[in-house]
PAKE-40849 format. One record per residue (C-alpha): residue number from 1; residue in three letters; chain; z, y, x. Coordinates in steps of 0.05 Angstrom, whole numbers. Each point is the difference from the previous one (the first is absolute). Layout:
NODE     k     r   c        z        y        x
NODE   NUM   ALA   A        Z        Y        X
...
//
This chain:
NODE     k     r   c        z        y        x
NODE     1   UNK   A     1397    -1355     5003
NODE     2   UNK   A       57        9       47
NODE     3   UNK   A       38      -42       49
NODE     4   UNK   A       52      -61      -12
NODE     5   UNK   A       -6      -60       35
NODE     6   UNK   A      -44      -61      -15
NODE     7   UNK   A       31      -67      -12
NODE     8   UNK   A      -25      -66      -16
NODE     9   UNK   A       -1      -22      -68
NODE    10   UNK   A       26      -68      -28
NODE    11   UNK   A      -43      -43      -43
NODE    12   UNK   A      -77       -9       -3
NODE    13   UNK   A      -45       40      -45
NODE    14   UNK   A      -38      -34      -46
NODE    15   UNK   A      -70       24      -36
NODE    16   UNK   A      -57       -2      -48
NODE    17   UNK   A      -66        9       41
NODE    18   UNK   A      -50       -5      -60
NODE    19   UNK   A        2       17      -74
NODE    20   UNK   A       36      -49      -29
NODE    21   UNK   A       40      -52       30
NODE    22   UNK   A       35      -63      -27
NODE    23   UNK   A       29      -54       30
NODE    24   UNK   A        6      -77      -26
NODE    25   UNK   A       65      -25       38
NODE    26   UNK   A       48       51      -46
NODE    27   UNK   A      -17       48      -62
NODE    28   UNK   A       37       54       52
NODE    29   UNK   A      -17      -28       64
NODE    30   UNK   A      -51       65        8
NODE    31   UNK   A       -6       23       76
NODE    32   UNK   A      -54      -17       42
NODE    33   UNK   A      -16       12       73
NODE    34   UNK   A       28       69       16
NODE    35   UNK   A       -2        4       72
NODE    36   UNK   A      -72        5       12
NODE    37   UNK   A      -13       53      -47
NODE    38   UNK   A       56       44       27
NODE    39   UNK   A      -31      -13       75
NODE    40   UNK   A      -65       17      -20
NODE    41   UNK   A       26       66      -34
NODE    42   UNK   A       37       11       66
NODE    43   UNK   A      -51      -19       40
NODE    44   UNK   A      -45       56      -28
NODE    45   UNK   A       54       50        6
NODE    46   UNK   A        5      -11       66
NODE    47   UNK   A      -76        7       10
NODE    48   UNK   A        5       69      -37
NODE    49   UNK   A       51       22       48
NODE    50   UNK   A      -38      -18       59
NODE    51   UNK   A      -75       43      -30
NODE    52   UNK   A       47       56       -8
NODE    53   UNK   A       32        3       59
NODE    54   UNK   A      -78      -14       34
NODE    55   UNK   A      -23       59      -32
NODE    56   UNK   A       64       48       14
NODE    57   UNK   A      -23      -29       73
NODE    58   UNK   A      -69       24       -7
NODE    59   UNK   A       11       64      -41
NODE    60   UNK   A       54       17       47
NODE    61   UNK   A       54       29      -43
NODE    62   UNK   A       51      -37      -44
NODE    63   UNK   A      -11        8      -79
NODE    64   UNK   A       69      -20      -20
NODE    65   UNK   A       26      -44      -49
NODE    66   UNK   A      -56      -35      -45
NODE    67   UNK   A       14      -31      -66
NODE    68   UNK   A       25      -76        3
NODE    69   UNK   A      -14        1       80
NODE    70   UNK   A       48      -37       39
NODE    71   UNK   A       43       36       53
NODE    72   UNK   A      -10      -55       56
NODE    73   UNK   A      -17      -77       -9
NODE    74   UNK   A       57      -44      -20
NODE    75   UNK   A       32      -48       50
NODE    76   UNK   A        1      -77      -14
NODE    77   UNK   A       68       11      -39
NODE    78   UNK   A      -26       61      -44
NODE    79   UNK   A      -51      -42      -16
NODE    80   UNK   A       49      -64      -23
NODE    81   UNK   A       38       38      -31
NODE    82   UNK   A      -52       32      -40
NODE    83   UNK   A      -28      -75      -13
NODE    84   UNK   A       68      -22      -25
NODE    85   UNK   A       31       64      -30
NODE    86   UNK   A       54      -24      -51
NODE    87   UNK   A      -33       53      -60
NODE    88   UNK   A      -55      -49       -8
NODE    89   UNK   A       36      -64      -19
NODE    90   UNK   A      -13        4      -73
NODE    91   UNK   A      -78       -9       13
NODE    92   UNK   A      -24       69       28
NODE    93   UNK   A      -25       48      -17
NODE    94   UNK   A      -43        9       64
NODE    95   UNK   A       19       67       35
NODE    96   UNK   A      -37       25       71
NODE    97   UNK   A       48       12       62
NODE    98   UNK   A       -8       73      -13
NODE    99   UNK   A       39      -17      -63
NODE   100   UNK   A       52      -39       35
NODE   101   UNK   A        6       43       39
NODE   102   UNK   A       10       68      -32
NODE   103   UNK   A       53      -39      -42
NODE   104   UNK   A       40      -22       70
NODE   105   UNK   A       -4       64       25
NODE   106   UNK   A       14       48      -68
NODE   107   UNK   A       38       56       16
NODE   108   UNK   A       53        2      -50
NODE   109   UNK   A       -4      -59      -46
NODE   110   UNK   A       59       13      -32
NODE   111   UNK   A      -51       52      -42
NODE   112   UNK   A      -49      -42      -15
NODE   113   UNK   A       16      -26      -70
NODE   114   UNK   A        1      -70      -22
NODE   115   UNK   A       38      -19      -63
NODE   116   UNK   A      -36       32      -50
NODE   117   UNK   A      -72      -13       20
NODE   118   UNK   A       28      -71        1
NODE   119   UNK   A       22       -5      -64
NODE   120   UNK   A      -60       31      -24
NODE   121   UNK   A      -42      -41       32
NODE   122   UNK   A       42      -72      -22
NODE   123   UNK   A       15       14      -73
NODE   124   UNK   A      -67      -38      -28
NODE   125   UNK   A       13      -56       35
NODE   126   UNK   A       55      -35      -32
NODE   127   UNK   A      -63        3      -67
NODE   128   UNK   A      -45      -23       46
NODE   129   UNK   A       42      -56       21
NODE   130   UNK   A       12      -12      -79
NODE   131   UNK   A      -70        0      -16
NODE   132   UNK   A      -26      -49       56
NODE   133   UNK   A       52      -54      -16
NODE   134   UNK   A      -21        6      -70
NODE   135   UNK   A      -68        2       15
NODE   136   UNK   A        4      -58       46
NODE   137   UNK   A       46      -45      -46
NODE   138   UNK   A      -46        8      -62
NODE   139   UNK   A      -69       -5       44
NODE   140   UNK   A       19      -54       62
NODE   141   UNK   A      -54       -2       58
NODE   142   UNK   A        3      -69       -5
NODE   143   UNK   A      -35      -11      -71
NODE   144   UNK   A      -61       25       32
NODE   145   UNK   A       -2      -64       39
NODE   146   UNK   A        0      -41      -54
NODE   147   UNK   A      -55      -41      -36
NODE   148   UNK   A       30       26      -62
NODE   149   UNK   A       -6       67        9
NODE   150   UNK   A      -78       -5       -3
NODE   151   UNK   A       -1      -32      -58
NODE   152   UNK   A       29       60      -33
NODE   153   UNK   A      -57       61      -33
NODE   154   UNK   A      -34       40       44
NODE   155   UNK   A       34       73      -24
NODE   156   UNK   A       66      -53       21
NODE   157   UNK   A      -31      -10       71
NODE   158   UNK   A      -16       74        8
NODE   159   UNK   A       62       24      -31
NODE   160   UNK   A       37      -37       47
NODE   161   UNK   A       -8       44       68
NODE   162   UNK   A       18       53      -32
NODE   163   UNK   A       84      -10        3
NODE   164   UNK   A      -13      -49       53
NODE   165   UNK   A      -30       71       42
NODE   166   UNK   A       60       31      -37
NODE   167   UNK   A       47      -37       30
NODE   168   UNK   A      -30        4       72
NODE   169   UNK   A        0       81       -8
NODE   170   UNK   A       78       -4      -27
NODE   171   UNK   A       29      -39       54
NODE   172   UNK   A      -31       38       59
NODE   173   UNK   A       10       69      -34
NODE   174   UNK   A       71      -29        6
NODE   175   UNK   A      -10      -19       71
NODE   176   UNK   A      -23       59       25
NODE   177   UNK   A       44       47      -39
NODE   178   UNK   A       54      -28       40
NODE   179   UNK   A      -38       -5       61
NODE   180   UNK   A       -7       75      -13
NODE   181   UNK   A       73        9       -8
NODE   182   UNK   A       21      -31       60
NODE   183   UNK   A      -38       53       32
NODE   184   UNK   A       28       53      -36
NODE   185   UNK   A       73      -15        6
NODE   186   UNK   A       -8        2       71
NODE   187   UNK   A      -31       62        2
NODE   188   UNK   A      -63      -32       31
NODE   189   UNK   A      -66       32      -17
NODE   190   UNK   A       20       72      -18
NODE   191   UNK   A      -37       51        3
NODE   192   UNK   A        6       81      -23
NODE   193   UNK   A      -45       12      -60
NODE   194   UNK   A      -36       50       35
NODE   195   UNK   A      -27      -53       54
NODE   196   UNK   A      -42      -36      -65
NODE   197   UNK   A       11      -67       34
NODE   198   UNK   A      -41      -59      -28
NODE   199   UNK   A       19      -78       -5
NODE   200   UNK   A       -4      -33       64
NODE   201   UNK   A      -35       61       37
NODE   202   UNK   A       52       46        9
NODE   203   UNK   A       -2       85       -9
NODE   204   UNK   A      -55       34        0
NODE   205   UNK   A       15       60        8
NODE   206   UNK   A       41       30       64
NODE   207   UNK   A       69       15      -22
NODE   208   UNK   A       61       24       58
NODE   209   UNK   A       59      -36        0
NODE   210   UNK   A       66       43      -29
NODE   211   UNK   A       37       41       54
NODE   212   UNK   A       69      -13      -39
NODE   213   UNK   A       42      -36      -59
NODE   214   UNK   A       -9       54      -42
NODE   215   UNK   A      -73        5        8
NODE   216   UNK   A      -13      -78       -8
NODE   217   UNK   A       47       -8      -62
NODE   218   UNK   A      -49       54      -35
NODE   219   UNK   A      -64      -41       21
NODE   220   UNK   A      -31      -41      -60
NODE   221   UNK   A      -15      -67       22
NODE   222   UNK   A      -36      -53      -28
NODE   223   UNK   A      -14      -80       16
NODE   224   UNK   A      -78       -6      -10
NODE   225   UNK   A      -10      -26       76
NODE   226   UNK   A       32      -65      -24
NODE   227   UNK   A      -18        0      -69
NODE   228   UNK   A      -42      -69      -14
NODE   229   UNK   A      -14       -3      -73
NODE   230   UNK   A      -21       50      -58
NODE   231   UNK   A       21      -45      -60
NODE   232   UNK   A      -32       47      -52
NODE   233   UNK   A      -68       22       32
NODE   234   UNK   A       -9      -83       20
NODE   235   UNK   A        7      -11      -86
NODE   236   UNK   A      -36       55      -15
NODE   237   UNK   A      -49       30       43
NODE   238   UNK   A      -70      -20      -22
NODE   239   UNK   A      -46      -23       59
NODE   240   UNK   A       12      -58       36
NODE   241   UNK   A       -1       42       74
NODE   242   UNK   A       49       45      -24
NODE   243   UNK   A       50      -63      -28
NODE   244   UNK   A       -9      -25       69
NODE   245   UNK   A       29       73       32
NODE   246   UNK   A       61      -11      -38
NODE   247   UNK   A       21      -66       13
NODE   248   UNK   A       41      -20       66
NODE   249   UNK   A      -23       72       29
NODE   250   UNK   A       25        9       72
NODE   251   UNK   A      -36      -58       20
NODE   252   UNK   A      -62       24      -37
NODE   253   UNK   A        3       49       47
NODE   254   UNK   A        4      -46       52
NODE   255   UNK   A      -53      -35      -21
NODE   256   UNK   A      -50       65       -6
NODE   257   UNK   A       21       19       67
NODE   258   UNK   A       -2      -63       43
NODE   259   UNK   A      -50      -48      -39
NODE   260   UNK   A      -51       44      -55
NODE   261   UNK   A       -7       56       59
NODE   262   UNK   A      -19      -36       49
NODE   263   UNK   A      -46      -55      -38
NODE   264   UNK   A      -71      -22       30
NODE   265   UNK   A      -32       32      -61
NODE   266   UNK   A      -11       66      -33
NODE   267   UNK   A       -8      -16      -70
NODE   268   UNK   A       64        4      -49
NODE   269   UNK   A      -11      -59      -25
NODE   270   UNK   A       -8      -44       61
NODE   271   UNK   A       54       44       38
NODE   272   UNK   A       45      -23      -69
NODE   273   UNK   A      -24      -80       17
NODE   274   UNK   A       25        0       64
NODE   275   UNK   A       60       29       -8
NODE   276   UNK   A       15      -48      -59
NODE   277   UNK   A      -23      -61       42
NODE   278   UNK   A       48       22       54
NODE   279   UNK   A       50        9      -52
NODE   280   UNK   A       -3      -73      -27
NODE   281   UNK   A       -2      -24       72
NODE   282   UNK   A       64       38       12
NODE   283   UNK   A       38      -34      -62
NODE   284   UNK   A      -28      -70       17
NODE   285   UNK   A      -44      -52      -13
NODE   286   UNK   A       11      -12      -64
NODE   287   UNK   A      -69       -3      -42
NODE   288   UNK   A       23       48      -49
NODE   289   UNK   A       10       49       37
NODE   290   UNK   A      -73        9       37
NODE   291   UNK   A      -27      -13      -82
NODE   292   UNK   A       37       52      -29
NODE   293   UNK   A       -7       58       51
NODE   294   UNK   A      -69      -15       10
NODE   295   UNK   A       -6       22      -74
NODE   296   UNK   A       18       69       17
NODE   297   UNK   A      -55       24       37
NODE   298   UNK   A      -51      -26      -60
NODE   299   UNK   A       46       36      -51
NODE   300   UNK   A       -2       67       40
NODE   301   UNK   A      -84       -3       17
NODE   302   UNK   A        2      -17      -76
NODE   303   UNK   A       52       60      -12
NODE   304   UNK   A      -32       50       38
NODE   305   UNK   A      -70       -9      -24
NODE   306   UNK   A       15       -8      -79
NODE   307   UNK   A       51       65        9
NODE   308   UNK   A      -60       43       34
NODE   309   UNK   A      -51      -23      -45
NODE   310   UNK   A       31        9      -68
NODE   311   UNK   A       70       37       -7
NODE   312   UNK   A      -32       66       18
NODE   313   UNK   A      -40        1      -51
NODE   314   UNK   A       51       -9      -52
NODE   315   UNK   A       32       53      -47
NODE   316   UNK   A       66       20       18
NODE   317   UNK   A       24      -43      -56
NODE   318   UNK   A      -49      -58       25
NODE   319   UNK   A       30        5       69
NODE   320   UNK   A       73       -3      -35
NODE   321   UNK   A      -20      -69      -32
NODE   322   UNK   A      -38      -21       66
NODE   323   UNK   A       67        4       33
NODE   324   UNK   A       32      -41      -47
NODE   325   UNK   A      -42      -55        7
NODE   326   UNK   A       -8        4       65
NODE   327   UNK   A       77       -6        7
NODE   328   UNK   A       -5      -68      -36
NODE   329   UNK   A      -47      -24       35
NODE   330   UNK   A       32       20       65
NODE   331   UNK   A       64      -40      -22
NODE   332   UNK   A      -36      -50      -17
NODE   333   UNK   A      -33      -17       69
NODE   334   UNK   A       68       11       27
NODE   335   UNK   A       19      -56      -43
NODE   336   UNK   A      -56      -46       15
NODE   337   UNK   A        8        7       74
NODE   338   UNK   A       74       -3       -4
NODE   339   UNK   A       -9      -73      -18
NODE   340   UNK   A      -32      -20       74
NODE   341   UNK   A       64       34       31
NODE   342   UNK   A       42      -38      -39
NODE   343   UNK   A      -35      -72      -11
NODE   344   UNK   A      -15        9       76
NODE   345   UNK   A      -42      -61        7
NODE   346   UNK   A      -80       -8       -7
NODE   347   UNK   A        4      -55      -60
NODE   348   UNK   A       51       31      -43
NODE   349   UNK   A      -29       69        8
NODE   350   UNK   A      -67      -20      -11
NODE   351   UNK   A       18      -47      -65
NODE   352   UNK   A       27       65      -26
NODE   353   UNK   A      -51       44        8
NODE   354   UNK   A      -56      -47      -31
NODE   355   UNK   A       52       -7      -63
NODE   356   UNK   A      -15       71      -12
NODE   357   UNK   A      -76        1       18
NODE   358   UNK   A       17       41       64
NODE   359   UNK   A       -7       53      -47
NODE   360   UNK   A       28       59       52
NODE   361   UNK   A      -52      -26       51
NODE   362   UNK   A      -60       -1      -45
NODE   363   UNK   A       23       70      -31
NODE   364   UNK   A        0       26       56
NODE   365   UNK   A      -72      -18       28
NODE   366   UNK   A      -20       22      -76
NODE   367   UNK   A       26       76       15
NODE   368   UNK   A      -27       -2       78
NODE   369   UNK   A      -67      -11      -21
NODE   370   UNK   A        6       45      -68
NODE   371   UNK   A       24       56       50
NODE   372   UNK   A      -51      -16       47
NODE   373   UNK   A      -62        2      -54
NODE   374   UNK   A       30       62      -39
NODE   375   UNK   A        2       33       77
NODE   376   UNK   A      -72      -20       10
NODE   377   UNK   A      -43       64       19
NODE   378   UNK   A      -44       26       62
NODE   379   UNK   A       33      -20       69
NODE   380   UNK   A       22       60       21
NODE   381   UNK   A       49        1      -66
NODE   382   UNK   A       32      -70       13
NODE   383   UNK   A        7       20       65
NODE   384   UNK   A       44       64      -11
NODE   385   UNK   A       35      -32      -53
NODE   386   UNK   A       12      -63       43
NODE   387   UNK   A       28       52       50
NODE   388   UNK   A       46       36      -49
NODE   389   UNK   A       26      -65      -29
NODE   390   UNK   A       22      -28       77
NODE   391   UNK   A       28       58       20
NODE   392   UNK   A       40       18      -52
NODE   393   UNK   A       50      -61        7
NODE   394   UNK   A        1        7       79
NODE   395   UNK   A       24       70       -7
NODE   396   UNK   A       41      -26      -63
NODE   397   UNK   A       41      -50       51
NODE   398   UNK   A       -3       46       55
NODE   399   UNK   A       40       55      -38
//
C-alpha cells in the first residue's frame, strides 16, 4: 500500500505462541514472550526479500511487487517499533511486519471502516463474560485440589472438566474478542475483501492500493489478518485438528509456518509432536502443560486412522451420527487436557487423570489400534493410504 511515514509505536506486544495458554499469577495475566516470535517472523521476511532480490540478480530483470515481500529491510528502529507497537498491548494478536506495515503506510485510512466491524465483532462478549463468571463461581478451580473432591462419584469427577473447560474457553473468547477489537478500532489489520487475507498470514491474493478517496471508500474491507478466534467452529467443529485451526488462529499460523514446516520429521504426527513440545516449552515449565499437549499428537494418529478406516464406509445417515459422536468425543479430550493447562503441576494433574481412569488416553490408543487393524491389507495399500492420510492435513494447514 502507499506511502506515510513510519513511527515507532508505544507499548510492547504481547502473544500466544501455542494453542492454549494460561497463566497462574492472574486469571487475566495472559501474554507470553512476544518478542521472539515477531523477530523470527521478521527474520524470515527479511530472508525472503534477500532470495528474491538473488534471483531478480540472476534472472536479470525485476518482477515487481510480490505478495507480502518487503520493500527494503527495516532499520533497528522499524524493527523496535514493530516489537513494541502500541496495537498489541491487549495480548496480540501476532501480525508479520508486512502487516504493520501496510497499516502505517495505508493510503487513505480515513476509508477504511472501523466502527461497525467492531461492534460486530464485541457484542458476544459481554455473554461470554456472563457465562465464565458464572461458570467459574459455581465450578471453582480450586475444588479440584481438594481431597474431597475425589471422594465424590466418578460421573462427578468426569462431569467436572466439563464447565471447568467451559470456563477456560469463556474467559479467553473474552480476551481475545477484545484483543481483536483493539485491532480493529485502530484500523490495524485491514484488508479489501478481494485480497482473501487469512489470520496471521496476511492477503493472498495481489490487490493495488486505491488511486483516490472515492475509490477506497467503495473498497470492502475486512479484518481476518488479525482475527484470532472462531468461537463457533472451536464448539462445534467435529475433529480435534480442525478445533485446533480455530482457536487463537494467527499464531496457528505462526506456528505452521515457523515450527510444523520446518520440523526434523515428515510424518503428521511427529511434525504435530514437535510443534506441541515447542509449544509447552514456549508457555513454561509447568508439568501440565508438556502432559496435556503431548496428548494431542496421540488423539490426532488416533483421529486420523479411526476416520480413514471407518466413516467412509458409513451411510450418509451413519456418517451424520459419526459426526455427532465424534463431536463429543472431541470436546471431551478438550476437556480432559484442559485440566493439565489449568492444574499446571505434575501431581495435581496426574491425581486427576487417574480419578477418571485416564479414560481420554486409553480411548484413544483403543481407536489408534482399531484404525490401524480395520486398515490392515497388502503393503502397497497402507502405504497409499498412509500417504493420503499425511498429506491431507499438511496441505490442510498450508491453505
Amino acid at each position: 500500500m502507499g506511502g506515510s511515514s513510519r513511527g515507532p509505536g508505544a507499548h510492547l506486544v504481547h502473544l500466544w505462541p501455542p494453542h492454549f495458554a494460561f497463566s497462574d499469577h492472574h486469571p487475566w495475566d495472559l501474554g507470553s514472550h512476544s518478542g521472539p516470535a515477531l523477530l523470527v517472523s521478521l527474520a524470515s521476511e527479511v530472508q525472503d526479500l534477500h532470495l528474491a532480490q538473488r534471483k531478480e540478480m540472476a534472472s536479470g530483470f525485476s518482477k515487481g511487487p510480490n505478495l507480502g515481500l518487503l520493500p527494503d529491510v527495516p532499520s533497528l528502529l522499524e524493527t523496535l517499533s514493530y516489537s513494541y507497537c502500541y496495537v498489541g498491548i491487549m495480548t496480540g494478536p501476532f501480525f508479520r511486519y508486512r502487516t504493520y506495515l501496510d497499516w502505517l503506510e495505508q493510503p487513505f485510512p480515513g476509508a477504511v471502516p472501523s466502527l461497525r466491524p467492531l461492534l460486530c465483532r464485541a457484542w458476544p462478549a459481554p455473554l461470554f463474560g456472563l457465562l465464565f463468571l458464572l461458570s467459574s463461581h459455581l465450578f471453582p478451580l480450586e475444588a479440584v485440589r481438594e481431597d474431597a473432591f475425589y471422594a465424590r462419584p466418578l460421573p462427578a469427577r468426569l462431569f467436572y472438566m466439563i464447565p471447568v473447560f467451559f470456563a477456560f474457553r469463556m474467559r479467553f473468547y473474552v480476551a481475545w474478542i477484545a484483543a481483536e477489537c483493539g485491532c480493529i478500532a485502530a484500523g490495524f489489520g485491514a484488508y479489501p475483501v478481494a485480497a482473501k487475507a487469512r489470520p496471521g498470514g496476511g492477503p493472498t491474493l495481489q490487490c493495488p492500493p486505491p488511486s483516490s478517496l472515492e475509490k477506497a471508500a467503495s473498497v470492502e474491507y475486512n479484518y481476518e489478518t488479525i482475527r484470532n478466534i472462531d468461537c463457533y467452529d472451536t464448539d462445534f467443529c467435529t475433529r480435534v485438528r480442525e478445533g485446533m485451526r480455530h482457536w487463537n488462529m494467527t499464531v496457528q499460523w505462526w506456528l505452521a509456518q515457523y515450527i510444523y514446516k520446518s520440523a526434523p520429521f515428515r510424518s503428521y504426527v511427529l511434525r504435530s509432536a514437535w510443534t506441541m513440545l515447542l509449544s509447552a516449552y514456549w508457555h513454561g515449565l509447568h508439568p501440565g502443560y508438556y502432559l496435556s499437549f503431548l496428548t494431542i499428537p496421540l488423539c490426532l494418529a488416533a483421529e486420523d486412522q479411526l476416520v480413514s478406516a471407518l466413516r467412509g464406509r458409513l451411510s450418509p445417515g451413519g456418517q451424520r451420527v459419526w459426526d455427532w459422536v465424534h463431536w463429543f468425543l472431541k470436546m471431551r479430550a478438550y476437556d480432559y487436557m484442559c485440566m493439565g493447562f489449568v492444574l499446571l503441576s505434575l501431581g495435581d494433574t496426574l491425581r486427576y487423570w487417574a480419578s477418571v481412569y485416564f479414560c481420554i488416553h486409553i480411548l484413544a490408543l483403543v481407536a489408534l489400534g482399531l484404525g490401524l487393524a480395520l486398515r490392515g491389507g497388502s503393503p502397497s495399500r497402507r502405504k497409499t493410504a498412509s500417504q493420503a492420510t499425511s498429506l491431507a492435513p499438511e496441505k490442510l494447514r498450508e491453505e
